[in-house]
Backbone and ligand atoms as CSV (ligand in chain L), in Angstrom:
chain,resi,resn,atom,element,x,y,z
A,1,UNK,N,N,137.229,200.520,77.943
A,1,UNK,CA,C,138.311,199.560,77.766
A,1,UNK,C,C,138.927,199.212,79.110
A,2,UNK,N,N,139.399,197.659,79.325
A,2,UNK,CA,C,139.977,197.743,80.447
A,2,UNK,C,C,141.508,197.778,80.046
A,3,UNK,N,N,142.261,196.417,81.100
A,3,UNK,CA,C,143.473,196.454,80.756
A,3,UNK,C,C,144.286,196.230,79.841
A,4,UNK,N,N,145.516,196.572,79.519
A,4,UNK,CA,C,146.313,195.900,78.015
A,4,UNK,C,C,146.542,194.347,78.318
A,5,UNK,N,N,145.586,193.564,77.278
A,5,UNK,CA,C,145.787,192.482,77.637
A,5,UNK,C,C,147.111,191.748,77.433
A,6,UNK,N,N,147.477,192.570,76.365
A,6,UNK,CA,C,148.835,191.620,75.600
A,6,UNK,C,C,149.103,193.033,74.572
A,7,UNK,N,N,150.463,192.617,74.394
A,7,UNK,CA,C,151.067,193.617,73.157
A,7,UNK,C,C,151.984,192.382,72.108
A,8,UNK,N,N,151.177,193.270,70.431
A,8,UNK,CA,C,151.745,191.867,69.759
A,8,UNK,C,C,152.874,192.488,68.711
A,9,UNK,N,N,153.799,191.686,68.620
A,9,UNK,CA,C,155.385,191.970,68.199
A,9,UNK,C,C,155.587,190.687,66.873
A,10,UNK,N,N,155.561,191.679,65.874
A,10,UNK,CA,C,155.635,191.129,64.353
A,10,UNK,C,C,157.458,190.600,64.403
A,11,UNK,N,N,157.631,189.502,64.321
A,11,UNK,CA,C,158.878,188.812,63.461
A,11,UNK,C,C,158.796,187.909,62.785
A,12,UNK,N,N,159.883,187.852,61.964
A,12,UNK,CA,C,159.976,187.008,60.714
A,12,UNK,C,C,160.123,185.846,61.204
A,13,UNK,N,N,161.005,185.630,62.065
A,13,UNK,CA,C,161.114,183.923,62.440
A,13,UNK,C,C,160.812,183.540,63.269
A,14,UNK,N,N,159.337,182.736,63.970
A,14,UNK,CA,C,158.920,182.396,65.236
A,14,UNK,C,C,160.173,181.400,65.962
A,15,UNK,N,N,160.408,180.612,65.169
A,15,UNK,CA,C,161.575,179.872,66.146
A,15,UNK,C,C,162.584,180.651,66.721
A,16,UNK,N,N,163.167,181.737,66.046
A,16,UNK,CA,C,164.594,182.102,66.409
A,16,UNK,C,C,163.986,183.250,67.288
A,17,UNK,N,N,163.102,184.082,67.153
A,17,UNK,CA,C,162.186,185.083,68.457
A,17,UNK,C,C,161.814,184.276,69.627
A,18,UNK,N,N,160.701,182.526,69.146
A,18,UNK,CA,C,160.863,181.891,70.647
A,18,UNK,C,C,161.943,182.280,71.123
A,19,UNK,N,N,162.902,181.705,70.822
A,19,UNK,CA,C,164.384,181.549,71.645
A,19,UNK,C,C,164.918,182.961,72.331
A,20,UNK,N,N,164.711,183.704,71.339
A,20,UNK,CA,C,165.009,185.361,71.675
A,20,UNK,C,C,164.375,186.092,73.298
A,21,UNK,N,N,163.028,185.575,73.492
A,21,UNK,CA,C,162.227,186.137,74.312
A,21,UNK,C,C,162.317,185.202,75.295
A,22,UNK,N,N,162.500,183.553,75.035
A,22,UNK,CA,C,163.001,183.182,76.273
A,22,UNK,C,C,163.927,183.768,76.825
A,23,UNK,N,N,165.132,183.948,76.388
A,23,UNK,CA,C,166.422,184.554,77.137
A,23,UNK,C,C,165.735,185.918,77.670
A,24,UNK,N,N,165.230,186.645,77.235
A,24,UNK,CA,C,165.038,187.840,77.205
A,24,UNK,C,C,163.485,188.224,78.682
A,25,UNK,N,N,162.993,187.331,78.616
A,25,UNK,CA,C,161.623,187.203,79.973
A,25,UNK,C,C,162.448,186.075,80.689
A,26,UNK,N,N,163.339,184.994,80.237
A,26,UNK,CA,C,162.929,183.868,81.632
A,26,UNK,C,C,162.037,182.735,81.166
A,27,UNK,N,N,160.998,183.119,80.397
A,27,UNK,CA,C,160.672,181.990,80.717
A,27,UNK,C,C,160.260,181.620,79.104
A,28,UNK,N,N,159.766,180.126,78.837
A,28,UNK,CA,C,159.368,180.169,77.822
A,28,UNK,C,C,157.731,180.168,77.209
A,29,UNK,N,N,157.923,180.133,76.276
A,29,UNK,CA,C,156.194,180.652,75.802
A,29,UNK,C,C,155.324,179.355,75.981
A,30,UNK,N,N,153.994,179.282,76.278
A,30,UNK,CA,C,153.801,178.502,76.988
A,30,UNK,C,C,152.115,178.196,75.826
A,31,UNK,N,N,152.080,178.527,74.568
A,31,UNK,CA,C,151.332,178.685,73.731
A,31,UNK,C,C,151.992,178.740,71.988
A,32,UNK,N,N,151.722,177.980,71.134
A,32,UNK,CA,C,151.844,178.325,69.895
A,32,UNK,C,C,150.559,178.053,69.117
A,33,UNK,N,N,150.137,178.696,68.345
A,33,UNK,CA,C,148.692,179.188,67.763
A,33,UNK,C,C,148.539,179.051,66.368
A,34,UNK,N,N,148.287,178.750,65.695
A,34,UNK,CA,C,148.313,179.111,64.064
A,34,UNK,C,C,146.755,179.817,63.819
A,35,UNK,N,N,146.482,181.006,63.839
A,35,UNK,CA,C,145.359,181.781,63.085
A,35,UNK,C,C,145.077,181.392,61.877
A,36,UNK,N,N,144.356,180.609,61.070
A,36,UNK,CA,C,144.989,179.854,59.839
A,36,UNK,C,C,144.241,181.611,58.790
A,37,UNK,N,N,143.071,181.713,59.115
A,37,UNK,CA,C,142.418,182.860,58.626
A,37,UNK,C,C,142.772,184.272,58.226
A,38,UNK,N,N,144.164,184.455,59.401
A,38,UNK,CA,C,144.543,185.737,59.379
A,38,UNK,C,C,146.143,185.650,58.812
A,39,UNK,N,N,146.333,184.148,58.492
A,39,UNK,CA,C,148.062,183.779,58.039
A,39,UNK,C,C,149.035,184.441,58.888
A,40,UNK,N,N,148.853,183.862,60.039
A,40,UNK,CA,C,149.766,184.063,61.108
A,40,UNK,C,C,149.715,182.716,61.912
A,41,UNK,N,N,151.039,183.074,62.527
A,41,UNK,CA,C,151.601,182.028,63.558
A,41,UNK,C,C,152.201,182.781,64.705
A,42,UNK,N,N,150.996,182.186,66.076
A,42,UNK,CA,C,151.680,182.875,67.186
A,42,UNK,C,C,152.003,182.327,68.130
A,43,UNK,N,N,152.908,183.214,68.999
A,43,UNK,CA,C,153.477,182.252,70.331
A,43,UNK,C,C,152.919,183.299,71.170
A,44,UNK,N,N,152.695,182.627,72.448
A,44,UNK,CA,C,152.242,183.305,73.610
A,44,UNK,C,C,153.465,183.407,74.655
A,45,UNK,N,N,153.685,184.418,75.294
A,45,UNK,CA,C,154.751,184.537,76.805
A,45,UNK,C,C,153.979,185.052,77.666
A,46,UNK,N,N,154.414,184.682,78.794
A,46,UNK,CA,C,153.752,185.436,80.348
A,46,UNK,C,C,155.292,185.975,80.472
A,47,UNK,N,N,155.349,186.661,81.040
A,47,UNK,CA,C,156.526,187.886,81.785
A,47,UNK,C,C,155.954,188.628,82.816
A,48,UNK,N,N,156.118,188.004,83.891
A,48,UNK,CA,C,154.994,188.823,84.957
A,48,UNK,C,C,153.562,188.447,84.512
A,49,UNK,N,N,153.027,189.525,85.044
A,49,UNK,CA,C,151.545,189.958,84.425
A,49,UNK,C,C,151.424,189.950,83.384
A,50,UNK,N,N,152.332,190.237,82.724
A,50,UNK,CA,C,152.320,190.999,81.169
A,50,UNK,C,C,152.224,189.678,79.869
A,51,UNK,N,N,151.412,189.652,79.195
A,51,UNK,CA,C,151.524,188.882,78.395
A,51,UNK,C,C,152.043,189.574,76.830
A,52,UNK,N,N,153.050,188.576,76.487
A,52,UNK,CA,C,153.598,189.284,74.803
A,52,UNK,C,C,153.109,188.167,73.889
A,53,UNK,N,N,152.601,188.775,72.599
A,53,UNK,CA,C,152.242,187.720,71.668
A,53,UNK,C,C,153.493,187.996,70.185
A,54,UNK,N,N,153.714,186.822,69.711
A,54,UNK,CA,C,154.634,186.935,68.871
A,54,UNK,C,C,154.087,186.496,67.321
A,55,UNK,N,N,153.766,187.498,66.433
A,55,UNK,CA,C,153.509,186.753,64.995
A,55,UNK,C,C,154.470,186.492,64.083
A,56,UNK,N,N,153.739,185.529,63.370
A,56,UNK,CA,C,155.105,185.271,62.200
A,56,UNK,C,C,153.938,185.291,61.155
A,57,UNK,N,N,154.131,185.403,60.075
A,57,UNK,CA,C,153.773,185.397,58.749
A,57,UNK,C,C,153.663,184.127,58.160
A,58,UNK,N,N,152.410,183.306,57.849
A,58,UNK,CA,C,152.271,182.055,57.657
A,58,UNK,C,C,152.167,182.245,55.518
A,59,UNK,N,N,151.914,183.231,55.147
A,59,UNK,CA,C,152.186,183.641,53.684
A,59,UNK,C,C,152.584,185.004,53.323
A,60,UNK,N,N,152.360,185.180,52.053
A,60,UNK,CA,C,153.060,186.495,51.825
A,60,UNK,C,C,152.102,187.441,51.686
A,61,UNK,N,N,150.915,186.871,51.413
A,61,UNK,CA,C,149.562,188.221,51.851
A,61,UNK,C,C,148.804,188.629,53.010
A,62,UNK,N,N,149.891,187.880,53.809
A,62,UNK,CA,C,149.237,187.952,55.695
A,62,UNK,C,C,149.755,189.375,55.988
A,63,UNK,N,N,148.393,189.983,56.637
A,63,UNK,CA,C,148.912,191.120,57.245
A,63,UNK,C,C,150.463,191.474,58.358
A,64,UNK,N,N,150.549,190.554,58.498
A,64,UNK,CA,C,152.140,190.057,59.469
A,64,UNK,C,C,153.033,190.182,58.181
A,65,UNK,N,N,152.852,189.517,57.317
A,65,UNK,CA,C,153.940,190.156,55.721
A,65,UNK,C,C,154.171,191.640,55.529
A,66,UNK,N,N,152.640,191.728,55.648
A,66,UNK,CA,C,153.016,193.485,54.484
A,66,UNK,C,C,153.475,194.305,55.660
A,67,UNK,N,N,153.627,194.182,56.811
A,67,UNK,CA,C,153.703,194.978,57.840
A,67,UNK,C,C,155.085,194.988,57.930
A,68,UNK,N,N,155.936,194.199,57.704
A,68,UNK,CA,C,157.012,193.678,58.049
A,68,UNK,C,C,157.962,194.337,56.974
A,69,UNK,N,N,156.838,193.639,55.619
A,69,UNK,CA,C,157.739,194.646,54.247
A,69,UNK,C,C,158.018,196.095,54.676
A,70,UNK,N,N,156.439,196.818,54.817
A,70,UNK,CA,C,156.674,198.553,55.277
A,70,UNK,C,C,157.853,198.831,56.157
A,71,UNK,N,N,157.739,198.183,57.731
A,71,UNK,CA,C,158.415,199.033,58.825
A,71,UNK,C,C,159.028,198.132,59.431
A,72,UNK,N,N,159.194,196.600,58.892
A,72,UNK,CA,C,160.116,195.407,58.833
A,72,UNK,C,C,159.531,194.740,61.249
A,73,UNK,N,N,160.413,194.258,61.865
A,73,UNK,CA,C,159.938,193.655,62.887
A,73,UNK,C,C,159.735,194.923,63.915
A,74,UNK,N,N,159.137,194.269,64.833
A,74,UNK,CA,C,158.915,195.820,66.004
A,74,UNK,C,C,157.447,195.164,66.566
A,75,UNK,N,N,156.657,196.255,67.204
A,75,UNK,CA,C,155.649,196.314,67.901
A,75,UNK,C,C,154.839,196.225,66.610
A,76,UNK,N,N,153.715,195.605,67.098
A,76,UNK,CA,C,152.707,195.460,65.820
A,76,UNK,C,C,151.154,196.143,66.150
A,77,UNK,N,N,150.969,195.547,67.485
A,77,UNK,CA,C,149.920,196.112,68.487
A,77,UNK,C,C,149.352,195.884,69.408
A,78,UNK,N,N,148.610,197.061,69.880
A,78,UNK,CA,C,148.092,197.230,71.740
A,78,UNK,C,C,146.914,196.540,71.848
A,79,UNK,N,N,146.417,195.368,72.711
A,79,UNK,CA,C,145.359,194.912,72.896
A,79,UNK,C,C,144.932,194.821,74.186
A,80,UNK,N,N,143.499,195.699,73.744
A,80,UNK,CA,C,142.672,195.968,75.343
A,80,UNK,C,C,141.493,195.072,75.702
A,81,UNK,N,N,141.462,194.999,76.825
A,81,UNK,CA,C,140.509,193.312,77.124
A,81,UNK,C,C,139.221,194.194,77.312
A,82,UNK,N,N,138.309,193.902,76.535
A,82,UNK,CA,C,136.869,194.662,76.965
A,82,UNK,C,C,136.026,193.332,77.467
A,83,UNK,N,N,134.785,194.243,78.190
A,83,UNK,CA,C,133.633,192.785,78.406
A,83,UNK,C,C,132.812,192.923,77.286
A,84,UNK,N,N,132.217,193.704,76.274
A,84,UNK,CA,C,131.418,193.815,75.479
A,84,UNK,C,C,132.329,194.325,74.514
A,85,UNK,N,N,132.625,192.910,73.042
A,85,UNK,CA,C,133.200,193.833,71.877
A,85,UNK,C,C,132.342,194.764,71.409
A,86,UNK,N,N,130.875,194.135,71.164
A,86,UNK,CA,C,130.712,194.784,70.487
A,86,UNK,C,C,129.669,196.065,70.840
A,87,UNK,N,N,129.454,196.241,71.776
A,87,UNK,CA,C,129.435,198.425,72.768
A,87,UNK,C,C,130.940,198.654,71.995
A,88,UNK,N,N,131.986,197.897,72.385
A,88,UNK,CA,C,132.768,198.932,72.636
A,88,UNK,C,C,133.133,199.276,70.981
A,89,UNK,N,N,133.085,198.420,70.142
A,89,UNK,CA,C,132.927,198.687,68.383
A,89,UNK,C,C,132.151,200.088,68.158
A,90,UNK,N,N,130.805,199.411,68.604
A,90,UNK,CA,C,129.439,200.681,68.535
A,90,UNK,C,C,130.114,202.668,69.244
A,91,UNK,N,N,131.212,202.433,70.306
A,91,UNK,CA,C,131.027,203.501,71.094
A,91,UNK,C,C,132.687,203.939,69.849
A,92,UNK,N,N,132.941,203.231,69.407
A,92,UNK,CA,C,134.133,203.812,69.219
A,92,UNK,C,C,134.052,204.488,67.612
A,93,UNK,N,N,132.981,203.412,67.079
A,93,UNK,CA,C,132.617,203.602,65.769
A,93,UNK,C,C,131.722,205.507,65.830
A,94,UNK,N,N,131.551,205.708,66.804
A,94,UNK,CA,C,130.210,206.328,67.100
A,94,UNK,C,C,131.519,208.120,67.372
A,95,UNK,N,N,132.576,207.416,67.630
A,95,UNK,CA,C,133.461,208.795,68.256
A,95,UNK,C,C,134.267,208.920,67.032
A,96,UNK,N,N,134.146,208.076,65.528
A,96,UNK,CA,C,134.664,208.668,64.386
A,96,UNK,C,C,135.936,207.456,64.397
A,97,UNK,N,N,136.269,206.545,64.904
A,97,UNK,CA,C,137.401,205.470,65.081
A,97,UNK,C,C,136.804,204.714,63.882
A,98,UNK,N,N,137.944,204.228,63.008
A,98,UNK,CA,C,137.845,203.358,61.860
A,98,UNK,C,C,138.016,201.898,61.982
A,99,UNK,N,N,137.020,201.198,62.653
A,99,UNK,CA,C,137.359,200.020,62.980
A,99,UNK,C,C,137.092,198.998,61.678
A,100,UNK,N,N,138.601,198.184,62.084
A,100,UNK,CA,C,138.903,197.089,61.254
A,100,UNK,C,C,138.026,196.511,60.679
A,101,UNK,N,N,137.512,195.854,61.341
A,101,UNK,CA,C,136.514,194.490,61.573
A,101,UNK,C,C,134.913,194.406,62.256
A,102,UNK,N,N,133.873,195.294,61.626
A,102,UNK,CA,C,133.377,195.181,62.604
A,102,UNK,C,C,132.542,193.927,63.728
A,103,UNK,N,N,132.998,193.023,62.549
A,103,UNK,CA,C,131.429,191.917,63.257
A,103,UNK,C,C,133.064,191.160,63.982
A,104,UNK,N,N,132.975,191.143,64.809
A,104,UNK,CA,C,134.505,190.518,65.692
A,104,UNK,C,C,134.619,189.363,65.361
A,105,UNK,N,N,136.088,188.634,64.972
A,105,UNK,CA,C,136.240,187.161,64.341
A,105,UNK,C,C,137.196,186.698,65.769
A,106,UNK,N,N,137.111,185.529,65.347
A,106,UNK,CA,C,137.972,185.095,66.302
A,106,UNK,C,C,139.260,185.088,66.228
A,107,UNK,N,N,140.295,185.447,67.400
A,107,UNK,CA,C,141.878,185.415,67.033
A,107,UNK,C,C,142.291,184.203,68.270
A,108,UNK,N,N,143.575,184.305,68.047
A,108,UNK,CA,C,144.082,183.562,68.994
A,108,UNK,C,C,143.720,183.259,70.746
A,109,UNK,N,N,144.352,182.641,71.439
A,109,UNK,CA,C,143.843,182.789,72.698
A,109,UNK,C,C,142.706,182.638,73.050
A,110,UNK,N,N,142.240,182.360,72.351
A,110,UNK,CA,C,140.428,182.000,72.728
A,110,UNK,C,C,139.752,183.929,73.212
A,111,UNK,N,N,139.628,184.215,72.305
A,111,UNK,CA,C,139.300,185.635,72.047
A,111,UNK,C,C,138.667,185.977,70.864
A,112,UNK,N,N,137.533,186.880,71.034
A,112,UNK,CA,C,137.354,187.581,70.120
A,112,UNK,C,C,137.768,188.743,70.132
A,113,UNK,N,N,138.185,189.015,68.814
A,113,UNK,CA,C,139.276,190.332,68.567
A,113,UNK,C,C,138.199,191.103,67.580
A,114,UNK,N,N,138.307,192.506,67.580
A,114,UNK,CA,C,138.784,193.243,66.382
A,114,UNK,C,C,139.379,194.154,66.457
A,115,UNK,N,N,139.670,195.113,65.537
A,115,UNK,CA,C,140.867,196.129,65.371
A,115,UNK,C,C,140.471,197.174,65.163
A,116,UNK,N,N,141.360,198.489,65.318
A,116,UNK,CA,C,141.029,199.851,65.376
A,116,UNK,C,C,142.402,200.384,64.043
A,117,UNK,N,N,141.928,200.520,63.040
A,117,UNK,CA,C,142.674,201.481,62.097
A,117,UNK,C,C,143.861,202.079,62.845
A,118,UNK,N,N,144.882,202.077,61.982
A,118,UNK,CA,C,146.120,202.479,62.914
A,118,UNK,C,C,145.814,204.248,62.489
A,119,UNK,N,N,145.378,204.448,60.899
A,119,UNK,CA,C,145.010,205.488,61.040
A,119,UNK,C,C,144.151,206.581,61.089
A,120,UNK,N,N,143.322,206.027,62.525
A,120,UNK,CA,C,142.630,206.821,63.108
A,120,UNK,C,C,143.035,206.766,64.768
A,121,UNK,N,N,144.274,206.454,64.866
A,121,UNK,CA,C,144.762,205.874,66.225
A,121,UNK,C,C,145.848,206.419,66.346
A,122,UNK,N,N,146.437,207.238,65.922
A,122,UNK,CA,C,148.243,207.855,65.529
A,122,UNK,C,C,149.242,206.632,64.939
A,123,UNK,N,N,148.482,206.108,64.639
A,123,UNK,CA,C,149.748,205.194,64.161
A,123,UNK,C,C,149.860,204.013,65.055
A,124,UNK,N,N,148.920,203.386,65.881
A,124,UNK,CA,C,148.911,202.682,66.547
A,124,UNK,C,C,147.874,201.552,66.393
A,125,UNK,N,N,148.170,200.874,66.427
A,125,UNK,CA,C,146.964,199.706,65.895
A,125,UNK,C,C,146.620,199.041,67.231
A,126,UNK,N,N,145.353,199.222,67.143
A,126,UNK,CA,C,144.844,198.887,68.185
A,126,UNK,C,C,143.612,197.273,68.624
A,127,UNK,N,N,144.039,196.827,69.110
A,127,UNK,CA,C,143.367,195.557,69.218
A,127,UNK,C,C,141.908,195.381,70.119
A,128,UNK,N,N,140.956,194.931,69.901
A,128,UNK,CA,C,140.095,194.964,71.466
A,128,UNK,C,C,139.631,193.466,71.727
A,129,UNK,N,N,139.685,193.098,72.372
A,129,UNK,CA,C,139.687,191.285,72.581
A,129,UNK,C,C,138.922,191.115,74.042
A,130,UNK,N,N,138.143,190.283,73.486
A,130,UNK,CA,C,137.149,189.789,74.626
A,130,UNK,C,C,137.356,188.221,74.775
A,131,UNK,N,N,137.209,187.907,75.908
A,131,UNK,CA,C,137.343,186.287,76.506
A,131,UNK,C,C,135.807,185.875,75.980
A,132,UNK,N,N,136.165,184.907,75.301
A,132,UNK,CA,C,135.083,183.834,74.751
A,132,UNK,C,C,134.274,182.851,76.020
A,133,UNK,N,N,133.502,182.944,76.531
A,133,UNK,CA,C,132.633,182.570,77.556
A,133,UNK,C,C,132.002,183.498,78.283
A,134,UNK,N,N,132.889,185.154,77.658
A,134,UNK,CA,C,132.383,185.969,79.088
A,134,UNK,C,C,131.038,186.299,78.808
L,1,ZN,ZN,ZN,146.963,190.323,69.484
């Protein structure tokens, strides 16, 4: 795995969080996304280096819903930029990790994503996202 590409932060209201995280980074988000597949709606921020992604819940059976019902807004999850999703699926699948998704779909950002079971991760949901051209 390389670096954390982005960390993504579940809220209920993308407009009133835009506004929130502008004040809060400086600057404003410079991306809004609709995943139509995964019923989410996201915004992108740069803050430094650091990129934050923001979901909102585009229905009530979007994983951004039920997440929100359980443990309501907060951190949702860690995403690591690999060059090969799918080694790194194979190596992780291979060390007993319960991955999400295995055949990688596409998410936002022009990425292919998939996910790592939060529980086989401590409770951490884990993202792995590769740049689409690489
Ligand atoms: Zn993400």
């Amino acid at each position: 795995m390389d670096k954390i590409e982005h960390i993504g932060i579940a809220v209920k209201d993308l407009e009133t969080s835009n506004a929130l995280f502008t004040k809060l980074f400086g600057v404003v988000h410079y991306k809004i996304e609709e995943v139509v597949n995964e019923g989410v709606k996201t915004s992108f921020f740069k803050a430094g280096p650091n990129k934050i992604e923001l979901l909102e819940a585009t229905n009530s059976e979007s994983p951004i819903a039920k997440f929100i019902e359980k443990k309501g807004e907060g951190i949702h999850h860690i995403a690591f930029a690999v060059t090969d999703i799918i080694s790194e699926i194979a190596r992780l699948k291979s060390e007993g990790f319960v991955i999400l998704n295995e055949i990688p779909k596409k998410g936002a950002d022009n990425k292919l994503v998939a996910f790592v079971h939060p529980k086989s991760s401590n409770g951490v949901l884990i993202e792995l996202c590769q740049e689409i051209g690489n």
